[in-house]
C-alpha positions in Angstrom: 0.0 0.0 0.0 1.0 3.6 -0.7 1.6 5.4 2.4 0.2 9.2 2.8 1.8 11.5 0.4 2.3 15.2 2.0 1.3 17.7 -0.7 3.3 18.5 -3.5 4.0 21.9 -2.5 5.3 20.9 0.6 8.6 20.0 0.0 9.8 22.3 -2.8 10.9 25.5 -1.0 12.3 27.0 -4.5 10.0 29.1 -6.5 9.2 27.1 -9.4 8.7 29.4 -13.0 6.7 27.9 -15.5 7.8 26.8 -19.1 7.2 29.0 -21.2 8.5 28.7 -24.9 9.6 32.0 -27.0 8.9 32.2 -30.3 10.3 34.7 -32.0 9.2 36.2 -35.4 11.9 36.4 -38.5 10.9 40.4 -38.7 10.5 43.3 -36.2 7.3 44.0 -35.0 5.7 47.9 -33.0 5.2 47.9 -29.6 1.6 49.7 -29.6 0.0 48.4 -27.5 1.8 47.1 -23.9 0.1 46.7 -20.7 0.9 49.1 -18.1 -0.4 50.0 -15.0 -3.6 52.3 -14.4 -3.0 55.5 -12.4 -5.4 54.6 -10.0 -3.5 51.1 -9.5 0.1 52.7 -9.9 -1.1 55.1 -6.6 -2.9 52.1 -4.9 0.9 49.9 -5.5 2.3 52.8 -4.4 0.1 53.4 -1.5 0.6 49.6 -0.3 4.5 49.8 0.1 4.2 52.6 2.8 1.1 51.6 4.5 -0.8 48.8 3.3 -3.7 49.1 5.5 -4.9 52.2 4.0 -4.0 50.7 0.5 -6.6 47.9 1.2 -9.3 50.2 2.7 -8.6 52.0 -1.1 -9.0 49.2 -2.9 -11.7 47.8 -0.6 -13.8 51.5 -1.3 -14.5 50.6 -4.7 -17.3 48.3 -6.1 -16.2 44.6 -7.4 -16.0 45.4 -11.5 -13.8 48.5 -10.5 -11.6 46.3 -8.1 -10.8 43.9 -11.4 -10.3 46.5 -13.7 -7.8 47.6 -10.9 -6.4 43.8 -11.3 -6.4 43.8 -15.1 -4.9 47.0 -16.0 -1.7 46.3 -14.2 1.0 44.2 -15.3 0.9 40.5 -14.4 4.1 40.7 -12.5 2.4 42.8 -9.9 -1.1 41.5 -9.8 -0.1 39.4 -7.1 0.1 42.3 -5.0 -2.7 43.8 -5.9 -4.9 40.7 -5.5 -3.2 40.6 -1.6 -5.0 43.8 -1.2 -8.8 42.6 -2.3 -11.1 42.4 1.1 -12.9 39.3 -0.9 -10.5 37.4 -3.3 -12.9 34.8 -3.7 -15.8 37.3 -5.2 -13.3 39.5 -7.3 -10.9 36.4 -8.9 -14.0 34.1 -10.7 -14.6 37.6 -12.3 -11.3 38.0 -14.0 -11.4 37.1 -17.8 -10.0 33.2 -18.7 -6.8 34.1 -20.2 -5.9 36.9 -18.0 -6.4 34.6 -15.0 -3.7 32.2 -16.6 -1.3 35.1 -16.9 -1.5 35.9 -13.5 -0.7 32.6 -12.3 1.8 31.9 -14.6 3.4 35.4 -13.4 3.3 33.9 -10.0 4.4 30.4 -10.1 3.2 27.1 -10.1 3.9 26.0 -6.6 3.1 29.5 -5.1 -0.4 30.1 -7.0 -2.8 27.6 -4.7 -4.3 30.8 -3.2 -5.8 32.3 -6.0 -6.6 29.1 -7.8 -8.6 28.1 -5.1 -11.1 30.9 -6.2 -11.0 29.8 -10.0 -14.1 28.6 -11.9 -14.5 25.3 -13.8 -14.1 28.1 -17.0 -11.0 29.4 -16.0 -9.4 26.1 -14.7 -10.2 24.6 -18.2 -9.4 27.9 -20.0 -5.9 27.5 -18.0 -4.7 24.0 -19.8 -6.3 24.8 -23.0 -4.3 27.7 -24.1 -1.1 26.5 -22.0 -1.0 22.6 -21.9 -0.9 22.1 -25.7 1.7 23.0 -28.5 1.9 22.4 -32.2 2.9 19.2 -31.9 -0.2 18.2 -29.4 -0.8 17.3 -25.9 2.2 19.1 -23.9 2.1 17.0 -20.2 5.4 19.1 -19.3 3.0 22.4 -19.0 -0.2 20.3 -18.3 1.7 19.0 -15.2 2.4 22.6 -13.9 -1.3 23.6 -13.7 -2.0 19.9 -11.6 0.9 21.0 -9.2 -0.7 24.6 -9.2 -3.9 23.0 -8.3 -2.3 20.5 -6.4 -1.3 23.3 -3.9 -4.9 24.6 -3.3 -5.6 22.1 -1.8 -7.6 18.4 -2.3 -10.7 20.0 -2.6 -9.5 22.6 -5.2 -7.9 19.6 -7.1 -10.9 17.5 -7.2 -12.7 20.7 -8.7 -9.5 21.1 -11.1 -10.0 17.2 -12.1 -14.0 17.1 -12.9 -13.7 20.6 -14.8 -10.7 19.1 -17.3 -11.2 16.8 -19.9 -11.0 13.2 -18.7 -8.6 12.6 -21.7 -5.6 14.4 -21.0 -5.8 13.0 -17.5 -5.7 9.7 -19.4 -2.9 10.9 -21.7 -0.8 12.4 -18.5 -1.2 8.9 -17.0 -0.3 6.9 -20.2 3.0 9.1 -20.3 3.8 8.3 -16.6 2.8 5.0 -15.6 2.0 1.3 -16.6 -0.9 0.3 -14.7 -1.9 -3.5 -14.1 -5.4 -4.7 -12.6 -5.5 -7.7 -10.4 -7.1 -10.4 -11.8 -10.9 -11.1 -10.8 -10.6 -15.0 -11.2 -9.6 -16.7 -7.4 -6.8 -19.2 -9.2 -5.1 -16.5 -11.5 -5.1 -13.8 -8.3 -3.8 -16.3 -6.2 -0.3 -16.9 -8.6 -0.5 -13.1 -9.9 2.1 -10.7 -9.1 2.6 -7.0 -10.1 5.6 -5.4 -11.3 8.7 -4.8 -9.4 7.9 -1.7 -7.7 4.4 -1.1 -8.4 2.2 0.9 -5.6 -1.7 0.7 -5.1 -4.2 2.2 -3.1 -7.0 -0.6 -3.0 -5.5 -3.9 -4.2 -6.8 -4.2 -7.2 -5.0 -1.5 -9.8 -1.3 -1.6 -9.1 1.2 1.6 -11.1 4.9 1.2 -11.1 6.5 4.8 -13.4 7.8 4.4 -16.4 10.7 6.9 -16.5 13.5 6.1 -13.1 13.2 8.8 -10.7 9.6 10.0 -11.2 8.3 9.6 -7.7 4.5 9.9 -9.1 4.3 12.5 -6.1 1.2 14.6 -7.6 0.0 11.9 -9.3 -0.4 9.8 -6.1 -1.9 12.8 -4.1 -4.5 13.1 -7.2 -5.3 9.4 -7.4 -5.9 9.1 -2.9 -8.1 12.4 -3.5 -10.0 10.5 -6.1 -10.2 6.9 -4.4 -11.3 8.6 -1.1 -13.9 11.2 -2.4 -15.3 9.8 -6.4 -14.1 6.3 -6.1 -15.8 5.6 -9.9 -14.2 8.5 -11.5 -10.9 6.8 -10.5 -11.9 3.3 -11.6 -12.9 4.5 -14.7 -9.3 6.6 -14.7 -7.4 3.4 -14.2 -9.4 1.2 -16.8 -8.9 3.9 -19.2 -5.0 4.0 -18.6 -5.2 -0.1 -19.6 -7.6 0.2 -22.5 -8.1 3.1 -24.4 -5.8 3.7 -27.6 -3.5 7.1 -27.1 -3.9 8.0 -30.7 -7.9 7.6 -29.8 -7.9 9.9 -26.5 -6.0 12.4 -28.1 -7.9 13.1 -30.9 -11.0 13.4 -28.9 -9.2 15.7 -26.8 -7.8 18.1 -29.3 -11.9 18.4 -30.5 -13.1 19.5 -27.3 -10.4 21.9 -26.9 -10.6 23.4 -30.3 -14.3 23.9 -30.1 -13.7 26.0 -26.7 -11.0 27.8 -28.2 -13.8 28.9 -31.0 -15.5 29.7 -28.0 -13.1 32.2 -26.5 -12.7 33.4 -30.0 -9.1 31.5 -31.5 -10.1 30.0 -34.7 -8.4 26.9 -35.8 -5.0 27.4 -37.4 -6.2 26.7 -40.8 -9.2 29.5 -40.9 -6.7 31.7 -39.5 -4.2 31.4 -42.0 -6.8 32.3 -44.3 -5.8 36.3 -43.3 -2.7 35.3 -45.6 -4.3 34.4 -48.7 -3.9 36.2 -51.8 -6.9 39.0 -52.2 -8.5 38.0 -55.7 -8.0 41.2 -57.8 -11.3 41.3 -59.4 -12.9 41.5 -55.8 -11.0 44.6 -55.3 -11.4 46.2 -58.2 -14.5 47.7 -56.8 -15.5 47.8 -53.4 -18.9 46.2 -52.1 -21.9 47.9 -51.9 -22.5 46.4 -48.3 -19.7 46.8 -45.7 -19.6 45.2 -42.6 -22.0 46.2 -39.1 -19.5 48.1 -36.7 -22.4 49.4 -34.7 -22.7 46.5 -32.6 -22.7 45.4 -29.0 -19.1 43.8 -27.8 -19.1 40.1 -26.4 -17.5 38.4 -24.0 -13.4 38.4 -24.2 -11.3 35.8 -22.6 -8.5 38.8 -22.3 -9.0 42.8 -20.5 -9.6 44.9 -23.6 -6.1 46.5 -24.4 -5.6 50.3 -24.1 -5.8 50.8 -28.3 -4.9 54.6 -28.7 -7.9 55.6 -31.6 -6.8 59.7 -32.1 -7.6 60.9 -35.7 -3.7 61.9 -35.9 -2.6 58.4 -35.3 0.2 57.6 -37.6 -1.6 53.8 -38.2 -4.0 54.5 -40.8 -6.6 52.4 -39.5 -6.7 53.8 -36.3 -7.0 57.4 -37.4 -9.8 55.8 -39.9 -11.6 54.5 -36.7 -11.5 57.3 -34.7 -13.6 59.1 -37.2 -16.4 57.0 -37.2 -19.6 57.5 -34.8 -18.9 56.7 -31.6 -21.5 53.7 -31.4 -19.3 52.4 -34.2 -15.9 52.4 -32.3 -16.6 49.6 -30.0 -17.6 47.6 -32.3 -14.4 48.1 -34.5 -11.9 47.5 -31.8 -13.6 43.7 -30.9 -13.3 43.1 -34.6 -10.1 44.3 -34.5 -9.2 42.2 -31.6 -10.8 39.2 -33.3 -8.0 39.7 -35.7 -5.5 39.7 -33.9 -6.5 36.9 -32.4 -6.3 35.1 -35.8 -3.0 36.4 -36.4 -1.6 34.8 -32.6 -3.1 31.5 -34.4 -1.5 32.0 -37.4 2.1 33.4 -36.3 1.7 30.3 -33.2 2.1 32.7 -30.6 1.4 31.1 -27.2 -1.7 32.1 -26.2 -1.2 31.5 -22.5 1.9 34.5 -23.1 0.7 37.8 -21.8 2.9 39.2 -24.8 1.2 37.7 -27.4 -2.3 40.1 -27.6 0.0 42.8 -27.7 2.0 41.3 -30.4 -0.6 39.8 -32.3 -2.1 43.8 -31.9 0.6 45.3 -33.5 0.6 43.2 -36.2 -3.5 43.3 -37.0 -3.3 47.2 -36.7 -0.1 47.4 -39.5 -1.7 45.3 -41.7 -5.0 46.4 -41.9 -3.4 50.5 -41.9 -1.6 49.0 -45.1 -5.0 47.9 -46.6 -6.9 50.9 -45.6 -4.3 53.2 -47.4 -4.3 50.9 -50.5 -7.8 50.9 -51.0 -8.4 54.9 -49.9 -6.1 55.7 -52.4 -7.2 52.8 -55.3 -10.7 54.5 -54.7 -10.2 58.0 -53.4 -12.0 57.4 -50.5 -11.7 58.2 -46.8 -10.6 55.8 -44.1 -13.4 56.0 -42.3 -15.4 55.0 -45.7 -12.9 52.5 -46.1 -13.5 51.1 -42.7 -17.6 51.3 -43.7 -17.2 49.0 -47.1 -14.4 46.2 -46.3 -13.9 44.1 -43.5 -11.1 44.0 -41.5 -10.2 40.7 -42.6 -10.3 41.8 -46.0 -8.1 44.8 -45.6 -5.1 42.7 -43.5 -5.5 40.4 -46.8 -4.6 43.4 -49.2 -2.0 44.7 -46.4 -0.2 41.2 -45.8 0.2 41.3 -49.9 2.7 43.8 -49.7 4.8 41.5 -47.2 5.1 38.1 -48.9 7.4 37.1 -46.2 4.7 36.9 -43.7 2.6 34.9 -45.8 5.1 32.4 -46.6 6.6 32.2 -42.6 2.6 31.0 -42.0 1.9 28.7 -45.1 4.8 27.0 -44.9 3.6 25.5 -41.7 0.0 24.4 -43.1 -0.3 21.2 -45.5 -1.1 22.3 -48.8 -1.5 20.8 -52.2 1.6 21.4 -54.2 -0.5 22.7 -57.2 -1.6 25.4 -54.5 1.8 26.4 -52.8 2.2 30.0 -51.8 3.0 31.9 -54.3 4.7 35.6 -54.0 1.9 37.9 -55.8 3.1 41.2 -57.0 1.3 44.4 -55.0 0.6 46.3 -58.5 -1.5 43.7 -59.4 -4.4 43.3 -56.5 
């Protein structure tokens, strides 16, 4: 029998930092658009190293929204502080937007996170492993394993919640990676002469794990599997019979669907429809612009990030934004969540980690120089305004006609797609959109 496992968290007295890979772009990009801190939060962090009594009775005088926008317009490196300061953590951190949650913990540290993931919803738990626990390649259990040992440290109860809000599959996965796993036999006469492997633990009797790579001492693992056989016994007996039967290649498929239809959700497209931003514009559809453009005035919808600080001043030197700040002001809103939807495509298409706090602001930049490329191709094909512009073509459209002009770009995000060979990228001359 496995004897009781201290938490996870327990031993490790170094800060741990999570792994994050860097993937730099063969070209330059602006830096438009960076987070930094709101004056009201810069005087309230300021506040709190003198006296920081008085800078939680400030932060504790203004109404729940205002205390996460006080949250979300600082810098991750520092939310922790602020966060420290909020009277009710646990009303104010199930209010922060999915992929701003993950940067905050990821700016704090796996083992040192526990107390604000023990506030997390099921949507921001999953939202967590979804943007940070795959890569290109697939299923990333390195990264996956960091948000267990962050839940790990909130506690069993937190990690129960963390395990029944997660796909089953990539639990699966994780445990096909780590661990063989062998069931006693039912029959009397073949349980009688049956041994495990050398090794092997169990909790019951019956399933028996022994790791698969020397060293691993399953420490997480087995404080996950107790919580499980002490508090949802058949959600761990269906955990170990799927570790024994199910096919990998099987699990993760299914896994990658569910994630990419919650990715739709939080508004990433898959890479494939976002590498349609790259695609040659057909000239004769730009030979005239449409009658119909697209709706700006429209409500905005839920974002998984805090809207970015976009500068929209008619003397902007980024043609797109001046265009936009022209329109009517029920309009503008409407622009900058297109505009943000984007971008989004572009962090797809450029495979910018979406768990990186840097890549909105990247993916940002890039949407807004694109699209100001398009705008001032087509105002000046069609003497029209920008605004006008901005009235006939969608923004999709005019980062098509902009990217056109940097075949580069296009062939950095083809290249990674499978294409037919008779439809291979080809370098399409500006003068002739």
């Amino acid at each position: 029998m496995v004897p009781p496992t201290a938490p996870c968290s327990a031993a490790r007295r170094t800060p741990l930092r999570w792994k994050q890979p860097r993937r730099a772009l063969p070209w330059g990009l602006m830096t438009l658009v960076r987070p930094t801190p709101s004056d009201e939060a810069s005087r309230i962090l300021s506040l709190a190293r003198r006296d920081r009594d008085a800078a939680r009775e400030a932060v504790a005088a203004r109404s729940l929204e205002e205390q996460v926008a006080l949250v979300c317009d600082t810098p991750v490196g520092r939310r922790s502080v602020l966060l420290d300061l909020v009277p009710q953590p646990e009303a104010v951190i199930p209010l922060i937007p999915e992929a701003e949650f993950c940067f905050t913990v990821k700016a704090i540290g796996p083992n040192q996170a526990g107390w604000i993931v023990e506030y997390a919803t099921p949507e921001q738990l999953v939202a967590c492993v979804d943007l940070d626990g795959w890569s290109l390649q697939g299923f990333d259990g390195d990264r996956f394993r960091e948000w267990w040992l962050a839940a790990t440290d909130a506690g069993s109860e937190t990690l129960l919640r963390w395990f029944n809000a997660i796909d089953p599959e990539l639990m699966v996965l994780e445990l096909m990676e780590r661990i063989v796993v062998e069931m006693k036999p039912n029959d009397a006469t073949e349980a009688e002469s049956w041994l495990p492997l050398r090794g092997a633990q169990t909790l019951e009797g019956i399933f028996h794990f022994t790791p698969k790579r020397p060293g691993d001492d399953l420490a997480e693992l087995t404080v996950l599997l107790r919580t499980l056989f002490e508090a949802d016994y058949w959600s761990y007996f269906r955990l170990m019979q799927a570790v024994i039967h199910e096919l990998e290649s099987d699990t993760e498929e299914f896994a990658m669907r569910w994630r990419r239809g919650r990715l739709e959700d939080l508004g990433f497209p898959p890479r494939e429809e976002s590498a349609e931003l790259f695609a040659r514009p057909a000239a004769d559809t730009l030979a005239t612009l449409p009658d119909e453009g697209p709706v700006l005035a429209v409500g905005g919808w839920v974002l998984p990030v805090w809207f970015p600080k976009v500068p929209l001043t008619t003397d902007s030197e980024h043609a797109v934004l001046a265009a936009a700040a022209r329109l009517p002001e029920d309009e503008r809103s409407g622009f900058l969540h297109r505009l943000l939807a984007v971008a989004n495509k572009v962090a797809v298409a450029y495979d910018l980690p979406l768990s990186d706090v840097e890549s909105v602001p990247t993916a940002l930049d890039e949407a807004v120089r694109m699209t100001s490329r398009g705008v001032e191709e087509l105002a000046a094909r069609h003497g029209q305004s920008g605004e006008a512009i901005l009235g006939r073509v969608s923004l999709d459209q005019l980062f098509r006609v902009g990217a056109a002009f940097f075949p580069e770009k296009a062939e950095f995000v083809l290249s990674k797609l499978p294409v037919d060979p008779d439809e291979a990228y080809e370098p399409v001359d500006p003068d002739t959109i």
